[in-house]
N, C-alpha and C positions, 0 to 999 in steps of 0.2 A: 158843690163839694168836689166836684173833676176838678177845677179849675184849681181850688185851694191848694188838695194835693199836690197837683201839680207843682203849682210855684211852689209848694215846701220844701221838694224834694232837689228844685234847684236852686232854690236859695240857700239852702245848708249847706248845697256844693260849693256856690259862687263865696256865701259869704265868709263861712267858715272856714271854707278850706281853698282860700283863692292861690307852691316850685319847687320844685323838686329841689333834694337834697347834694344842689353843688355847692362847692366848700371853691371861695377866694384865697383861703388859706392852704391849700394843696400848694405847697412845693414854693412854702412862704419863709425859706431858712432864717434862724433869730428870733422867730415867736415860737414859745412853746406850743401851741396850741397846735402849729403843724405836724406834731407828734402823734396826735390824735387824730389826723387824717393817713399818718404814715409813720407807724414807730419804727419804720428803719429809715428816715429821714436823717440830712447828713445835720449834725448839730454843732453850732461854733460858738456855742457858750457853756458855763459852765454849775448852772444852776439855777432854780427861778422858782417862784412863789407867788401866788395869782391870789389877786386881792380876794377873798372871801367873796363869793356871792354876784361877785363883781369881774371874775377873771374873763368869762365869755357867758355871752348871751347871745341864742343864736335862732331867729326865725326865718322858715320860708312857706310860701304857700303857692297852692299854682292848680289852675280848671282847663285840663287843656283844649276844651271846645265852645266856650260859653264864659261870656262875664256882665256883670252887671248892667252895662248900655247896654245887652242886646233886651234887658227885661223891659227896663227901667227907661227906652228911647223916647224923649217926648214927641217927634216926629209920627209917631205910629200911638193914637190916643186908644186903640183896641188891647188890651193888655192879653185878651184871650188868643190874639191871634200872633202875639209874638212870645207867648208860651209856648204855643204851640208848634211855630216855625222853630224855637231851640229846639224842642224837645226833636221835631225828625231830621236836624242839624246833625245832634249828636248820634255818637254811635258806642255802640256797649264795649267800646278799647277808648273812651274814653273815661277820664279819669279826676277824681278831684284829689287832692293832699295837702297836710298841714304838718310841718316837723316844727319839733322845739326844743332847745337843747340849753341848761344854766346849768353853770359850772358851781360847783360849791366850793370845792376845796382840789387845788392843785399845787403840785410840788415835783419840785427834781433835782439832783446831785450828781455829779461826775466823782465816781468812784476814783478810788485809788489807782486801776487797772487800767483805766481810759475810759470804761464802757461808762453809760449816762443809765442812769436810773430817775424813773418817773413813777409819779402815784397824782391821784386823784377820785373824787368821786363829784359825779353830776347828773342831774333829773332831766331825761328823758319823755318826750310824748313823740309820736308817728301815729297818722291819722291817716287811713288810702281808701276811696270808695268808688268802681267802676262807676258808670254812670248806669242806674236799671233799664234799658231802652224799652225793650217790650214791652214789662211791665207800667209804664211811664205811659206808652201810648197808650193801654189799657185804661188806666186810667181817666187821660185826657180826652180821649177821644171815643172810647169803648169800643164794641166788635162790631158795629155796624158796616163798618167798610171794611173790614176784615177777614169777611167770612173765607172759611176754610185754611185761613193761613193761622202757625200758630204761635202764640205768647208766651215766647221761653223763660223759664222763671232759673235757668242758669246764670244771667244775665246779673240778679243780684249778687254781688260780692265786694264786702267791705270787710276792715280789718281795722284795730286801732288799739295803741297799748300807752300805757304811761308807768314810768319804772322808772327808781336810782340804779345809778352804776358806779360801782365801787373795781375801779382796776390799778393794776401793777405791770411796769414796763419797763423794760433791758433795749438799749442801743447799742448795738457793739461795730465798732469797725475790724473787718475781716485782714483789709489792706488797704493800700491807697486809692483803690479802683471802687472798692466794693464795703457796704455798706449794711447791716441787718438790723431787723429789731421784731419783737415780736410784744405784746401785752396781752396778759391775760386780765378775765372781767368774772365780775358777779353780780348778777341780776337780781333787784329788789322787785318783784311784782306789786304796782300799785291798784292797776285796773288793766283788765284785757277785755275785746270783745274779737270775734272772729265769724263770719261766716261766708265759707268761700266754696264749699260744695255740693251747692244747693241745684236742683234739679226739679223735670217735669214741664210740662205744657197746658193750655186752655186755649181749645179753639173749637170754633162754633160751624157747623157744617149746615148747609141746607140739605134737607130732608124732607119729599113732596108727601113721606108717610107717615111724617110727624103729626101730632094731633096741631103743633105750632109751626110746622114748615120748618124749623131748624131744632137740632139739637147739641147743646153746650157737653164740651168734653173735659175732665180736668183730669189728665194723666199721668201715672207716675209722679205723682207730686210730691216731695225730700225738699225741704226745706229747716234748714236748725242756724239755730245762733248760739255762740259758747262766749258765757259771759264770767269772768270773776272779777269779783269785788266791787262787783254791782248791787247784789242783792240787799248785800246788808246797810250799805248807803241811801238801798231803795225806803230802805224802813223809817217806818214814817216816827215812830216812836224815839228815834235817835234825835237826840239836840245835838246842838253845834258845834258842843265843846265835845261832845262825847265823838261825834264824826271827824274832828280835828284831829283827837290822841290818837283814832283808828289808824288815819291816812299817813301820820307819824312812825303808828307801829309799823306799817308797810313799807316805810320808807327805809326800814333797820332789821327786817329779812323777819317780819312780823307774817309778813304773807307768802303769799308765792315766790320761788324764788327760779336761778338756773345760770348760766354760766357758759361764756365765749372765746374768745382768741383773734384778733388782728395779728395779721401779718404784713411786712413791708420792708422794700429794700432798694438803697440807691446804689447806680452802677454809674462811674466816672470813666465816659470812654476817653474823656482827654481833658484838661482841666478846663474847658467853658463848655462841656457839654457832656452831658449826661441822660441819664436815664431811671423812672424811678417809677413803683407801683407798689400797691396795697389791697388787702383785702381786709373787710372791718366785717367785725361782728356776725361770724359764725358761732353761733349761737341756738340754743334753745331754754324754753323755758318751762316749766311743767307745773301747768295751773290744776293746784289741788285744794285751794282753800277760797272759801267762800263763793266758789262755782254755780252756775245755774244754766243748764240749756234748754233752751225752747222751739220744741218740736212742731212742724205742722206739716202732715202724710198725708199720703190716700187715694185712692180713685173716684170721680163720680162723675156718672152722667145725669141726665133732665133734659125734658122738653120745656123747661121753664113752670110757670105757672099758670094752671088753667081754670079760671072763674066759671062757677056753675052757677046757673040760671034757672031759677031764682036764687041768690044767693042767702036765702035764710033756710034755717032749718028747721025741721015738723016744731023743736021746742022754743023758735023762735028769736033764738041767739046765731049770730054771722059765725059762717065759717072759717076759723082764724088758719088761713090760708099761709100769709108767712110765717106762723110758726111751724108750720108740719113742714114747713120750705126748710126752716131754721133745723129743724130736729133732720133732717132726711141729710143735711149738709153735713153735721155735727156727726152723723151714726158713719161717715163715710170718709169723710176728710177730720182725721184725728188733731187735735190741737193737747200738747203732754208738757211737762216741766219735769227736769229729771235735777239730778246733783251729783255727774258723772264727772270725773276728772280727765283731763285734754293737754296737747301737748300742742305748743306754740313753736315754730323755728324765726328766728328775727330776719326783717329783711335785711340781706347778707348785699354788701356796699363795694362797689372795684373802682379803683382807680389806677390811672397808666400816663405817664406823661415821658416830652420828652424836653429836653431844654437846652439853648444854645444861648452864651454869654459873649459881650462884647465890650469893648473899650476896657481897658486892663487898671484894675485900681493896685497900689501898692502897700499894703501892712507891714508890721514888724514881725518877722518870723515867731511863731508860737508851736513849738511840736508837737504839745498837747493839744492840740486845737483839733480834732476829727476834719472839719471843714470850714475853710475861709470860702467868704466871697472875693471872687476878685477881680470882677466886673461889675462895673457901674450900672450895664445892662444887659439883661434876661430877655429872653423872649422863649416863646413855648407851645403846645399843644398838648391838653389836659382831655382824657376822655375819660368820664365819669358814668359807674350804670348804678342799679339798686333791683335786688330781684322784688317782683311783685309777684299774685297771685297767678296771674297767668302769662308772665312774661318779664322780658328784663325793661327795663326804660334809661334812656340812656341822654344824656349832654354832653356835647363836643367843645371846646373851649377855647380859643386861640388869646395868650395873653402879655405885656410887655410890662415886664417891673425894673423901676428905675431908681437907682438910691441916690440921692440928691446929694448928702451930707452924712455924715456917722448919725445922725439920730434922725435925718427924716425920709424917707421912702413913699411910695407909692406903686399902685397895681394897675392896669385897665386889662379888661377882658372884655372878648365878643365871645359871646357865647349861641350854637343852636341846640334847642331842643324842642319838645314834644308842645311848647305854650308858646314858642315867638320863635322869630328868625332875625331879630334887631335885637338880643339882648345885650345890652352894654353894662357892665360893672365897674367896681370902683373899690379898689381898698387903698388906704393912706394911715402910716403908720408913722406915731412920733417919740420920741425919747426926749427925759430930762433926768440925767445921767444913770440911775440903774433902774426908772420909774420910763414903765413904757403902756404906748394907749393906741387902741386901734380903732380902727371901724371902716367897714366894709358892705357894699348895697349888690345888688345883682337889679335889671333891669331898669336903670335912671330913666329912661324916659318914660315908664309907664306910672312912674309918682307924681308927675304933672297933669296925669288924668287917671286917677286909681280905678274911674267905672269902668272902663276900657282895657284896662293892665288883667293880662291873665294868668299872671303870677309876678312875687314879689319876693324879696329876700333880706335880712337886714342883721348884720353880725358885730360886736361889739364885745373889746375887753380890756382890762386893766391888768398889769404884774410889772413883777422886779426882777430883771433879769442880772446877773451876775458872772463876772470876763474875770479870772485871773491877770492880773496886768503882768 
């Protein structure tokens, strides 16, 4: 049963949630979609329209301590002892995550005034779960070797939400230097779950005046999980159609809802080099519908369990020992389901780059134009963070973009972060005349061995962009 737990607990990390949320499309001028990492982004077209469904689709995942080989090595035929060696590998700052992001519908227009105007709306999932260390070893190993030290049950904290996002965006240019934009959002809540402030310990003390030589402690024990839109998915009586209209209702502010703001803006300190940052998705969200948390408090101690001799009794029935175990647990360490309403804040996303252009390409003068490119090549430094529960996580990115031709382009990036120190990327983007197609990877070499990659990322999309000639 140790053993099971165990590997469950890291297989839902490794598999499920094998990168962090770095966008190839930061500071990608001529795809819309770099709007959305930066609505004060300089923009040099003049309107666009993202295929339905199809505009962007956008995963990443990433385990920053632990991947598959290390479970799974045929080398090592003891499966119990390379559970075991992950699990006291890892450390409770480590981390699994899964982002997902499909565009549904996106749109934008250059106003009369100059400024560019942008709308869209697209579904949403963010998945983040520290790794439980303590708890994990408890498990795996129990408090035999442990005695006296103790198993923080803070250690749990996961988070994870799935939501449409329906927003509206202004680009304006200030002057020739300077660049704004800002977007505001509204949040469709489809499902949330949360619990990131959980508390208490259990540790086992030797005690020579024990009736068992030790006594087991469980302190201060707060432990809750806030769920919506769980409960009633949970219900077993729902058919499929009937949970389908649900998940549609919620998709069209049937549920939970709440509301954000991106900010960003590019600075042109000379025309090949610049400067540019954003801040995305300050936000909250206020889950009040279909809510459930699930509580487990308390103090309690025990000498364990202690068999009496003979163990029968005058009427001749066993003394049922684990259950007075059971009931003395239960009267002490409370387990409650409540239907309290909770407030979510989204993790809040920065980015900051700088960029220096070379080799001089020449256009035909356009004055409506915000920004030309006018270099064939870019080169850059992108730092990317994402707040989490107990800290920010951050990716540094050094990247060279080259434009080949008026319709074909390309990206590479090294990127470091919290899962590799070799991550190399790729974006390659094509035109066929106002029909443009992208796709973008973060870590190529860890797709040549996926048990070994400890994160991945894969971004893709379709639209029609549109140039006043």
């Amino acid at each position: 049963m140790r053993l099971y737990l165990s590997c469950l607990s890291l297989l839902l990390g490794i598999i499920f949630c094998h990168g962090q949320n770095k966008q190839l499309l930061y500071n990608v001028n001529g795809l819309p979609q770099s709007l959305l990492n930066n609505p004060g982004a300089n923009v040099n077209f003049d309107g666009h329209i993202g295929v339905p469904l199809f505009s962007k689709f956008h995963i990443s995942t990433g385990s920053s301590g632990v991947n598959l080989f290390d479970i799974f090595d045929d080398s090592n035929s003891d499966v119990n002892k390379r559970v075991s060696a992950a699990i006291r590998r890892l450390t409770r700052n480590d981390y699994f995550t899964l982002h997902q992001q499909l565009e549904i519908l996106s749109f934008g227009w250059r106003l009369g005034n100059g400024q560019y105007l942008s709308a869209g709306v697209y579904q949403e999932m963010d998945m983040f779960a520290y790794f439980p260390k303590d708890p994990a070893l408890l498990v795996n190993e129990g408090n035999n070797a442990y005695l006296n030290v103790p198993f923080d049950f803070s250690d749990v904290s996961f988070t994870g939400e799935i939501m449409t996002v329906y927003h509206l965006g202004i680009n304006k240019r200030i002057n020739n230097k300077l660049t704004i934009g800002a977007r505001g959002k509204l949040y469709s809540g489809i499902f949330n779950v949360a619990s990131t402030n959980n508390s208490g310990k259990f540790i086992t003390r030797d005690d020579p005046n024990s009736p068992n030589f030790y006594r087991h402690f469980a302190e201060n024990i707060d432990i809750r999980v806030n769920t919506s839109g769980y409960a009633s998915l949970n219900n077993s009586g729902m058919t499929v159609q009937e949970s389908t209209r649900d998940l549609l209702k919620r998709s069209f502010f049937g549920g939970n809802i709440g509301a954000g703001i991106d900010l960003g803006a590019t600075y042109n300190l000379a025309d090949n080099f610049r400067i540019t940052g954003s801040v995305l998705d300050i936000g909250v969200m206020y889950q009040q519908h279909d809510v459930e948390n699930y509580l487990y408090y308390g103090d309690y101690e025990t000498d364990g369990i202690e068999p009496l001799f003979p163990d029968v009794v005058p009427n001749g029935s066993t003394i049922p020992y684990w259950d007075i175990f059971e009931d003395e647990v239960d009267e002490n360490l409370k387990d409650e389901t409540l239907n309290e309403n909770y407030i979510t804040w989204r993790p809040v996303k920065f980015n900051a780059a700088i960029e220096f252009g070379f080799e001089e390409m020449f256009e035909v003068c356009d004055y409506r134009r915000t920004y030309k490119r006018r270099n064939y090549n870019l080169i850059g430094v992108h730092l990317f963070g994402v707040k989490r529960p107990r800290t920010m996580n951050y990716a540094l990115t050094t990247y060279y973009d080259r434009k080949f031709t008026n319709n074909f382009r390309a990206k590479i990036s090294y990127t470091v972060d919290d899962f590799s120190y070799y991550n190399v990327g790729l974006l390659v983007s094509t035109k066929i005349k106002k029909f443009n197609f992208y796709i973008a990877a973060d870590n190529l070499a860890g797709y040549f061995n996926l048990a070994k990659s400890q994160s991945a990322s894969l971004q893709l999309g379709m639209q029609f962009i549109f140039k006043k000639q």
